[in-house]
PDB file of the backbone (N, CA, C, O) and the ligand in Angstrom, with CONECT records:
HET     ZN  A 101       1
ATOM      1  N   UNK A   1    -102.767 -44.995 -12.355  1.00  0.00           N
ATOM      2  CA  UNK A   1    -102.251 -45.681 -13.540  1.00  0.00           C
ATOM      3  C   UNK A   1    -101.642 -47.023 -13.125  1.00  0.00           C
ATOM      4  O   UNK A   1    -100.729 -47.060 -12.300  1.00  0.00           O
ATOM      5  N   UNK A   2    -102.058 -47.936 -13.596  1.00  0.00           N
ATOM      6  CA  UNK A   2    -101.311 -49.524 -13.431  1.00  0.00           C
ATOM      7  C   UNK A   2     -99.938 -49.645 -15.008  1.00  0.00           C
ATOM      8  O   UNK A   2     -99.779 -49.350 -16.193  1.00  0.00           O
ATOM      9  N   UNK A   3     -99.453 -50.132 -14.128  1.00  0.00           N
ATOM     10  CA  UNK A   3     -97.877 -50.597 -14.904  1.00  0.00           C
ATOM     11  C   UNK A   3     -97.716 -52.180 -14.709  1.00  0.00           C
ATOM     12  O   UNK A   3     -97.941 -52.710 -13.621  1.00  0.00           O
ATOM     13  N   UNK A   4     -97.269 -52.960 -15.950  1.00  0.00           N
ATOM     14  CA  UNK A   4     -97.013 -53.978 -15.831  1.00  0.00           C
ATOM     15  C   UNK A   4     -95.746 -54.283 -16.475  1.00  0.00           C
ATOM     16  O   UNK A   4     -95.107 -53.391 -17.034  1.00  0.00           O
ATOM     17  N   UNK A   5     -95.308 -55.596 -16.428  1.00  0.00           N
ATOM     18  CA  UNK A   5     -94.103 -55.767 -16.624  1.00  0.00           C
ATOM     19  C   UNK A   5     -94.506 -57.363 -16.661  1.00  0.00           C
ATOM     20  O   UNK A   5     -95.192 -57.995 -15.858  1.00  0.00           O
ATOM     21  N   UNK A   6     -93.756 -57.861 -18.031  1.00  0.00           N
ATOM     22  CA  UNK A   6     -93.686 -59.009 -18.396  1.00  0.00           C
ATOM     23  C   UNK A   6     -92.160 -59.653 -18.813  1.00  0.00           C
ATOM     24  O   UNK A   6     -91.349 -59.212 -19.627  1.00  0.00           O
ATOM     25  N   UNK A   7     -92.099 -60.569 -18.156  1.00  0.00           N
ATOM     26  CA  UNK A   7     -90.616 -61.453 -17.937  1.00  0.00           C
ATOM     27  C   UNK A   7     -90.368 -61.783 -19.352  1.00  0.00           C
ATOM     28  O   UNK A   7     -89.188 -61.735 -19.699  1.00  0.00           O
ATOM     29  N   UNK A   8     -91.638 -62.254 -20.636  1.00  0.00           N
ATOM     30  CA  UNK A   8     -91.037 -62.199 -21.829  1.00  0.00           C
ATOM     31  C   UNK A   8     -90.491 -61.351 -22.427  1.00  0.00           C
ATOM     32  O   UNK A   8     -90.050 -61.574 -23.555  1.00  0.00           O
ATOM     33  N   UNK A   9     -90.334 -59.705 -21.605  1.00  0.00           N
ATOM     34  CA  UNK A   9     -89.980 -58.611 -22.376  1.00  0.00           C
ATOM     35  C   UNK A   9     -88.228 -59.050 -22.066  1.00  0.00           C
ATOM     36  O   UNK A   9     -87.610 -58.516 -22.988  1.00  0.00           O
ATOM     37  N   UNK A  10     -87.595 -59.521 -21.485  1.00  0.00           N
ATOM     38  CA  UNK A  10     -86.271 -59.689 -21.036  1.00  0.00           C
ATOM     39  C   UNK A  10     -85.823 -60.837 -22.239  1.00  0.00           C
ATOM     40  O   UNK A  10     -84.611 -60.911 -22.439  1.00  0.00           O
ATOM     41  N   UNK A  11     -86.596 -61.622 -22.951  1.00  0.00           N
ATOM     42  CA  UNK A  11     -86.247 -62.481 -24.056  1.00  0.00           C
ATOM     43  C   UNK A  11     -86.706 -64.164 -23.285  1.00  0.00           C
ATOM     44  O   UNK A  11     -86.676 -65.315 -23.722  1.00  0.00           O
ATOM     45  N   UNK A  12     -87.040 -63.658 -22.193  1.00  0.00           N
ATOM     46  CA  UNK A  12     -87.204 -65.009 -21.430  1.00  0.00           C
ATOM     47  C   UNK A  12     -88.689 -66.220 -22.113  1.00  0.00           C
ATOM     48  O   UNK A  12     -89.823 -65.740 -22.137  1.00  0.00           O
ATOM     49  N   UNK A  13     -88.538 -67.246 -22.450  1.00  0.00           N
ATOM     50  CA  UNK A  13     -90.035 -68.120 -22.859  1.00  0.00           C
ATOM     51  C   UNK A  13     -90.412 -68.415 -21.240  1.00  0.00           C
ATOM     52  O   UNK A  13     -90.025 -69.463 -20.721  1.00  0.00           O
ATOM     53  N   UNK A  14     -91.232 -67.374 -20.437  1.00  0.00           N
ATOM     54  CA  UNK A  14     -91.871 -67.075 -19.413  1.00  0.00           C
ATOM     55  C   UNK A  14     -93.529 -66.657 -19.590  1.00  0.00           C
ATOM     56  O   UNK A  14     -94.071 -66.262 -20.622  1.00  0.00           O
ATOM     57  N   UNK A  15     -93.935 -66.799 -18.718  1.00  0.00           N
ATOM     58  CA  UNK A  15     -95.093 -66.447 -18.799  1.00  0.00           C
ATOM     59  C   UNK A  15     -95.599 -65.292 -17.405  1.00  0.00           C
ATOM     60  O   UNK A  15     -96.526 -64.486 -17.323  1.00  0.00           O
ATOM     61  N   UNK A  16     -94.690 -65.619 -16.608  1.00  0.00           N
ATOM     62  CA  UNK A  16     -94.391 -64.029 -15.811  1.00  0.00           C
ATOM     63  C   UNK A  16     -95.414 -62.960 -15.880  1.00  0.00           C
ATOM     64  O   UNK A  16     -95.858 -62.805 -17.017  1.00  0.00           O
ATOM     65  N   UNK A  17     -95.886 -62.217 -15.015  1.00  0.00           N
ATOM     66  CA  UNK A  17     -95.966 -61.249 -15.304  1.00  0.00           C
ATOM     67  C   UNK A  17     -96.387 -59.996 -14.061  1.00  0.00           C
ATOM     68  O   UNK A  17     -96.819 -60.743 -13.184  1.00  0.00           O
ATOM     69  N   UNK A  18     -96.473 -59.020 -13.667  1.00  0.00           N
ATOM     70  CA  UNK A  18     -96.325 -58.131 -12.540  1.00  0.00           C
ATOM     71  C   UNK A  18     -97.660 -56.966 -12.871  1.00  0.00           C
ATOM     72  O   UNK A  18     -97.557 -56.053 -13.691  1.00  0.00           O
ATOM     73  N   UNK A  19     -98.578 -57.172 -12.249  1.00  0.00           N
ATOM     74  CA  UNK A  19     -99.156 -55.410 -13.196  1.00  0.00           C
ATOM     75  C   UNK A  19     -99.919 -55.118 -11.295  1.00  0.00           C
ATOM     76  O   UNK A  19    -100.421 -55.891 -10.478  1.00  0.00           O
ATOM     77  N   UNK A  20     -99.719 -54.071 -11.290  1.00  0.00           N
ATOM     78  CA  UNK A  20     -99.665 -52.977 -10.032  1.00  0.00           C
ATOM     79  C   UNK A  20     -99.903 -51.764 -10.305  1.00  0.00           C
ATOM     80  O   UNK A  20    -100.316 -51.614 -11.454  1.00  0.00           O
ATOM     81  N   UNK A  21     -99.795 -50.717  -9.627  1.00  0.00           N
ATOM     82  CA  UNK A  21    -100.008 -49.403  -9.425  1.00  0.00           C
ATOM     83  C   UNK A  21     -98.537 -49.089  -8.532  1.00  0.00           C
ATOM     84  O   UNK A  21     -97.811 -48.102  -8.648  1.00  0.00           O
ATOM     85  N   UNK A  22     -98.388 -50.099  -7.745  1.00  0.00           N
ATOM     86  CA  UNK A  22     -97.852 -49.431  -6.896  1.00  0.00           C
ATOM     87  C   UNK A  22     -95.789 -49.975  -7.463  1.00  0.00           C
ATOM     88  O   UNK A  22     -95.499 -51.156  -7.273  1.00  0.00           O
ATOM     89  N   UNK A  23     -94.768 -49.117  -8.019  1.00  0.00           N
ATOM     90  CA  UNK A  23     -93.704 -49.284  -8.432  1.00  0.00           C
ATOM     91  C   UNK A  23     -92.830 -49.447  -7.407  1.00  0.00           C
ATOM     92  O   UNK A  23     -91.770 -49.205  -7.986  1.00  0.00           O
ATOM     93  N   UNK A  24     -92.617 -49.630  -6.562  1.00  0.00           N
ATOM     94  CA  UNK A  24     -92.145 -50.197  -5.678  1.00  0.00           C
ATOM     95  C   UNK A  24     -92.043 -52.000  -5.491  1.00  0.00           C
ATOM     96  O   UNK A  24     -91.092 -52.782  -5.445  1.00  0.00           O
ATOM     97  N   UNK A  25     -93.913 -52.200  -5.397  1.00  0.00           N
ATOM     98  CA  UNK A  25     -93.838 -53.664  -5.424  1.00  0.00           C
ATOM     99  C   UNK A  25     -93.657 -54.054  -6.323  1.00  0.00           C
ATOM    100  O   UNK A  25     -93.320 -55.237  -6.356  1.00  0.00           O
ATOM    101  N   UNK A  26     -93.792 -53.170  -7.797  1.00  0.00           N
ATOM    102  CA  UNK A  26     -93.358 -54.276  -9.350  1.00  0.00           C
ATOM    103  C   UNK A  26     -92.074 -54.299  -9.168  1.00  0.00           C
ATOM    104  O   UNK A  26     -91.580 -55.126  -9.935  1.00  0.00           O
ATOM    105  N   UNK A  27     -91.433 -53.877  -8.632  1.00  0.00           N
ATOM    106  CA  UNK A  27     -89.981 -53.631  -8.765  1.00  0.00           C
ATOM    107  C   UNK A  27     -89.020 -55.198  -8.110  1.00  0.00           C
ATOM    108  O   UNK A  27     -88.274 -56.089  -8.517  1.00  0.00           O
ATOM    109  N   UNK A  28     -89.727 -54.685  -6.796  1.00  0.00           N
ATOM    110  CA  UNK A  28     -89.591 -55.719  -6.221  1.00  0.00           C
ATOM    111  C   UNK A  28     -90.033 -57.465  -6.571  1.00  0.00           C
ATOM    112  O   UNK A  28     -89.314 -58.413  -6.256  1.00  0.00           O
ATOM    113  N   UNK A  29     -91.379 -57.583  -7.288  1.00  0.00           N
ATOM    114  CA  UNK A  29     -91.555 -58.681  -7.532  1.00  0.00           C
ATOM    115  C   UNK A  29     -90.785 -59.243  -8.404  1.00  0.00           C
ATOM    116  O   UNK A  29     -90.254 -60.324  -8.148  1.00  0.00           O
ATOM    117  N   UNK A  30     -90.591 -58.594  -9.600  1.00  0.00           N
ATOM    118  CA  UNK A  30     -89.985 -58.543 -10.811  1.00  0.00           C
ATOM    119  C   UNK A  30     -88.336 -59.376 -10.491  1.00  0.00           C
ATOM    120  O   UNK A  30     -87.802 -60.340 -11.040  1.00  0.00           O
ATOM    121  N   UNK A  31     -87.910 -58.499  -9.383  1.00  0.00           N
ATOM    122  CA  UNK A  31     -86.485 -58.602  -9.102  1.00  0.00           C
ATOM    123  C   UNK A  31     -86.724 -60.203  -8.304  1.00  0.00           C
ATOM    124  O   UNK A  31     -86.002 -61.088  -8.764  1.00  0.00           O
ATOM    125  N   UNK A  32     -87.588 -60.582  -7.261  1.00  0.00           N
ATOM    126  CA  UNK A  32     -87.665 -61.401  -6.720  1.00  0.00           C
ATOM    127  C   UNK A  32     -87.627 -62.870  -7.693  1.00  0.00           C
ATOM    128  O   UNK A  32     -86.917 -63.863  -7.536  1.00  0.00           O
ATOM    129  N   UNK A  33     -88.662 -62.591  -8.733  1.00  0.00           N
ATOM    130  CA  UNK A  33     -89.373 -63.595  -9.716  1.00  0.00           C
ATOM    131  C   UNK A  33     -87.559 -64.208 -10.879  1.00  0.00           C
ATOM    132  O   UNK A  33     -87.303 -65.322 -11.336  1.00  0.00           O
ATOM    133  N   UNK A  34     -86.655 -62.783 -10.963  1.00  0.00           N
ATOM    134  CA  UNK A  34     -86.152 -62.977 -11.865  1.00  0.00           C
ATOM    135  C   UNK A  34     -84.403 -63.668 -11.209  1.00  0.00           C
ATOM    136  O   UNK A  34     -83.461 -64.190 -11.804  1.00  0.00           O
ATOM    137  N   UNK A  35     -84.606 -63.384  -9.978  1.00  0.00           N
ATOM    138  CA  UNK A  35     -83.703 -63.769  -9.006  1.00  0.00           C
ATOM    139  C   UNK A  35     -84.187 -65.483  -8.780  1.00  0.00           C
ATOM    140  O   UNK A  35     -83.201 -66.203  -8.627  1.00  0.00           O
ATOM    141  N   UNK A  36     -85.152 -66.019  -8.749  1.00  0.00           N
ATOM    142  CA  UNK A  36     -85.381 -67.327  -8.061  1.00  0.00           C
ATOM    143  C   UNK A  36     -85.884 -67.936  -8.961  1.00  0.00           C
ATOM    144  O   UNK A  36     -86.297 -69.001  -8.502  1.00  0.00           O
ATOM    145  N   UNK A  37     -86.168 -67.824 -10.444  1.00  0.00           N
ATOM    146  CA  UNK A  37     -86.419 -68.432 -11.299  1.00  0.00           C
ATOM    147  C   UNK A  37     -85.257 -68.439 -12.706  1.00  0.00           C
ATOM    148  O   UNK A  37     -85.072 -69.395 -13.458  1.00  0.00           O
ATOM    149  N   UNK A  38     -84.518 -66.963 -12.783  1.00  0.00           N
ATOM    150  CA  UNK A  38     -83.720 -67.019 -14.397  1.00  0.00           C
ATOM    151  C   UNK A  38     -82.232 -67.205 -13.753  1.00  0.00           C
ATOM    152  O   UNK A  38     -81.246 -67.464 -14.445  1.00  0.00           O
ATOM    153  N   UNK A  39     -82.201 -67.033 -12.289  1.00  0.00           N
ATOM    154  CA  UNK A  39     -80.586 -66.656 -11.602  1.00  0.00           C
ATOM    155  C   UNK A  39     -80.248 -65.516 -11.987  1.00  0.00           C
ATOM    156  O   UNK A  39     -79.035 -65.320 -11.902  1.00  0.00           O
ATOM    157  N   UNK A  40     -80.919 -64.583 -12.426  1.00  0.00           N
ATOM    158  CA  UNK A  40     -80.441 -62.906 -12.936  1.00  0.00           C
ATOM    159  C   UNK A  40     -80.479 -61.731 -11.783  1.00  0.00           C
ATOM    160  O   UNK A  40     -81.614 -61.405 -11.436  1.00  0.00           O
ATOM    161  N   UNK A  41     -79.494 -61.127 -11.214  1.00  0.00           N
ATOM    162  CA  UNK A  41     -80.469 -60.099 -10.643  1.00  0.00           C
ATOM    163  C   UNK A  41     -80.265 -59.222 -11.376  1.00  0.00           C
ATOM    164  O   UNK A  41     -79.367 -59.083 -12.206  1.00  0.00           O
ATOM    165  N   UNK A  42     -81.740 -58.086 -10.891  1.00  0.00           N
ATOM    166  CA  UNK A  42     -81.918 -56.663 -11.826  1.00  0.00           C
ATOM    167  C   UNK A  42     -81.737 -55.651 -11.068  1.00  0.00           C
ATOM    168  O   UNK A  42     -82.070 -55.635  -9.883  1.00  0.00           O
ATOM    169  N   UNK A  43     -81.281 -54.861 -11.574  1.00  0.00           N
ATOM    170  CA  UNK A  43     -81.339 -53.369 -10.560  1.00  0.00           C
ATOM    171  C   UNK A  43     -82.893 -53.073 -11.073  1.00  0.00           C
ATOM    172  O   UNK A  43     -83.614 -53.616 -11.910  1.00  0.00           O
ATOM    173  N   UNK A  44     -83.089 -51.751 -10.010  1.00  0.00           N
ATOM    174  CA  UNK A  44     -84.158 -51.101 -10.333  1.00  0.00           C
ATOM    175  C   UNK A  44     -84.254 -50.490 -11.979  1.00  0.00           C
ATOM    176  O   UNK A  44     -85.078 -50.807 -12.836  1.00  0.00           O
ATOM    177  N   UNK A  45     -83.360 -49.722 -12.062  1.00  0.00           N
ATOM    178  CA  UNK A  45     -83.454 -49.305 -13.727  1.00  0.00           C
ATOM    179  C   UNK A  45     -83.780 -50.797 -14.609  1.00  0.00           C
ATOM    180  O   UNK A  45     -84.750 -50.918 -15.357  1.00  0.00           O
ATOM    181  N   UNK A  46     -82.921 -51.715 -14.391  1.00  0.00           N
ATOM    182  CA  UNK A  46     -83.660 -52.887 -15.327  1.00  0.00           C
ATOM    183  C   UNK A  46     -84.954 -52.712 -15.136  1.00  0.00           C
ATOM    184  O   UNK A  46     -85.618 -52.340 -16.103  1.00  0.00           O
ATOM    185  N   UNK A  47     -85.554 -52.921 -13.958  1.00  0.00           N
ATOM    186  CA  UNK A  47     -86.708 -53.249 -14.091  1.00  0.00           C
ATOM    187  C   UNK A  47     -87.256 -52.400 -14.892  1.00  0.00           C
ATOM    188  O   UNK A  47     -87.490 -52.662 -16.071  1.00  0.00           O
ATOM    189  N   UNK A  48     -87.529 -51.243 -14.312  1.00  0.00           N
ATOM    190  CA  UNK A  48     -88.414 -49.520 -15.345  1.00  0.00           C
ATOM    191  C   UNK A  48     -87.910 -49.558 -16.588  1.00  0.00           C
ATOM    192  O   UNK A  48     -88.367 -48.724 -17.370  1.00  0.00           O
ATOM    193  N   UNK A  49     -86.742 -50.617 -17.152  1.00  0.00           N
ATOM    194  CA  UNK A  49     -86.339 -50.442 -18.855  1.00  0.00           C
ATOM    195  C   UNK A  49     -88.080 -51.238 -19.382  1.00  0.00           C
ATOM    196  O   UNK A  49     -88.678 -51.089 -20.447  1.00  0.00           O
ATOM    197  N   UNK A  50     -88.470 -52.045 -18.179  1.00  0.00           N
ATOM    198  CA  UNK A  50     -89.355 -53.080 -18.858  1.00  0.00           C
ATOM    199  C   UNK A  50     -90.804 -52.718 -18.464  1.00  0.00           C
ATOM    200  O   UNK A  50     -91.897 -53.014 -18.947  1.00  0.00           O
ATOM    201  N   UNK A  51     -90.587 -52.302 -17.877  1.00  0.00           N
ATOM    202  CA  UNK A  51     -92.260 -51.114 -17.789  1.00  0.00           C
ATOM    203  C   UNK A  51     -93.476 -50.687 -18.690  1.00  0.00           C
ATOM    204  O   UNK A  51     -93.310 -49.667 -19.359  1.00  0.00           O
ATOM    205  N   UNK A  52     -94.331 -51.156 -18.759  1.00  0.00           N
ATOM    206  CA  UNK A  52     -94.956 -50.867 -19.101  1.00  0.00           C
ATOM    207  C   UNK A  52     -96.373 -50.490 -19.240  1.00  0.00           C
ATOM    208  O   UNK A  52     -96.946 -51.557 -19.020  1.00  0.00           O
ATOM    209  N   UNK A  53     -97.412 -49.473 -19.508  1.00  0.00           N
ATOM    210  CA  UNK A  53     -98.679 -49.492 -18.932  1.00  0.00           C
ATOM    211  C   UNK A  53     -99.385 -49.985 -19.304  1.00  0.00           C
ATOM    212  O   UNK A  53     -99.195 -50.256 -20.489  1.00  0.00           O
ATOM    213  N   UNK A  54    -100.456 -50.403 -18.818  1.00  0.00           N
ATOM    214  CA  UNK A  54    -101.268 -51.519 -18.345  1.00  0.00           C
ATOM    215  C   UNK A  54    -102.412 -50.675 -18.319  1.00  0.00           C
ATOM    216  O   UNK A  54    -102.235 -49.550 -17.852  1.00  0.00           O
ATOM    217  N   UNK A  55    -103.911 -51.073 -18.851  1.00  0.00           N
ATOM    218  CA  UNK A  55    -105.235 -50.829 -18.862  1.00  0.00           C
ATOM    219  C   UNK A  55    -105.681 -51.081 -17.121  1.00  0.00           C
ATOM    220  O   UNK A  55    -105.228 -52.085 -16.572  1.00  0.00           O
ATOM    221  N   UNK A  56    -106.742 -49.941 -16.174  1.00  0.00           N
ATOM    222  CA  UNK A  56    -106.488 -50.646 -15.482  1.00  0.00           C
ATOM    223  C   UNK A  56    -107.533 -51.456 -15.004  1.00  0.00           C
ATOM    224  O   UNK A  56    -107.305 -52.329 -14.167  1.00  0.00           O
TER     225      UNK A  56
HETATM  226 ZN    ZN A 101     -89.689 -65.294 -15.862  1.00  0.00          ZN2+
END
């Protein structure tokens, strides 16, 4: 199953976006992307609030 995660789901006008299999690296990108671009950091639960699946 692929999961994606889009930075507009946070309210952000981004175009962002993460889609993987593997939840670890969305986690991580997500956190990376939202750390060096919005100045936000996320915990892991942020991230999985924004989760979502993805066709794959
Ligand atoms: Zn973004």
């Amino acid at each position: 199953m692929v999961n994606a995660v889009f930075c507009r789901d946070r309210g952000h006008d981004c175009d962002f976006a993460v889609q993987t299999d593997n939840d670890d690296e969305l986690v991580h990108h997500v956190q990376d992307h939202a750390e060096r671009i919005h100045d936000v950091e996320l915990s892991r639960a942020d991230v999985e609030d924004l989760i979502t699946e993805a066709e794959a």
